[in-house]
N, C-alpha and C positions, 0 to 999 in steps of 0.2 A: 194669813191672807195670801200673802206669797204660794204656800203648799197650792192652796187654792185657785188661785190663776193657772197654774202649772197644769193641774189636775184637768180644768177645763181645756186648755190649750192642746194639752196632749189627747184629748178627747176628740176635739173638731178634726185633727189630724188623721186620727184616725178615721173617722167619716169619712174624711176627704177622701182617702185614700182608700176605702172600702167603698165609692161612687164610682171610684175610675177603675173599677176590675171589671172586664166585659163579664155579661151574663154569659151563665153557662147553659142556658134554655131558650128557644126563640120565645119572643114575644108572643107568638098565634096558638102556644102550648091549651089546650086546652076553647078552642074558640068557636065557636059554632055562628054559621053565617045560612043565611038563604042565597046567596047566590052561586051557583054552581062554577067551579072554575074552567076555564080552557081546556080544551084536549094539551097534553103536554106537547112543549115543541121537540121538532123532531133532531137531536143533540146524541150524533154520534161519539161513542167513549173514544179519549185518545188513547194510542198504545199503551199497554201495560207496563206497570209499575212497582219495582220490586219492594215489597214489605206498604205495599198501601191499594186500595179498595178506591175503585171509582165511585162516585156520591150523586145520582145524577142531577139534571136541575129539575126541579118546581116549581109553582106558582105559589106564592106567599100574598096573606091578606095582609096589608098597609092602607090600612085609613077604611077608603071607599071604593078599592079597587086592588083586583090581584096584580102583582109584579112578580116578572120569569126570577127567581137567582139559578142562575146556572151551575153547573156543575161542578164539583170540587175534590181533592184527591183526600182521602181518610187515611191515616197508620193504621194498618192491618193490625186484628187483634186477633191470636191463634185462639182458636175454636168458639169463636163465633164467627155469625153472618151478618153483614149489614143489610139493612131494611130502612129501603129509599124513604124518603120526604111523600107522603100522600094525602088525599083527602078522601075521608071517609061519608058516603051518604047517609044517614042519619034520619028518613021519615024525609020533610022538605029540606032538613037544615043540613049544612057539611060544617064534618069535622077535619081538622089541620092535624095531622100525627106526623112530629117531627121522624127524622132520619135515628135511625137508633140501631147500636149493637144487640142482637139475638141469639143464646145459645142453640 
């Protein structure tokens, strides 16, 4: 019975602890909306940065409405290319294709 309690206890912990590791994929992965987003804003890159790749910003779907996340600095990964945050048209619907590394 003892064994048993343990077994669970060490279980829910683990849970716990596997809730609180951030995703490693935006939530919009895969999400197709009718509403077209904004033209992007206009979000000049800051000086360059040794061993990292500017990210620029996007518009992200949350809820019932797009929101800007601005831009952000990536560790440069040698021999590839980074491939910004976009929305792709799709017929009426858009698609959200997250920021990703490219060979």
């Amino acid at each position: 019975m003892k064994i048993h309690k343990l077994v669970v206890a060490a279980m829910l912990a683990l849970g716990t602890v596997g809730l609180s590791l951030p995703a490693t994929a935006p939530a919009a992965v895969g999400l197709d909306i009718d509403i077209a987003p904004p033209a992007p804003r206009d979000e000049p890159p800051p000086v360059p940065r040794a061993g990292y790749v500017w990210a620029p910003g996007y518009w992200e779907w949350r809820g019932h409405r797009h929101v800007w996340v601005q831009g952000h600095w990536v560790r440069e990964r040698r021999g590839f290319h980074w491939v910004p945050a976009h929305w792709d048209q799709r017929g009426r619907h858009w698609r959200f294709v997250p920021g990703h590394w490219r060979r």
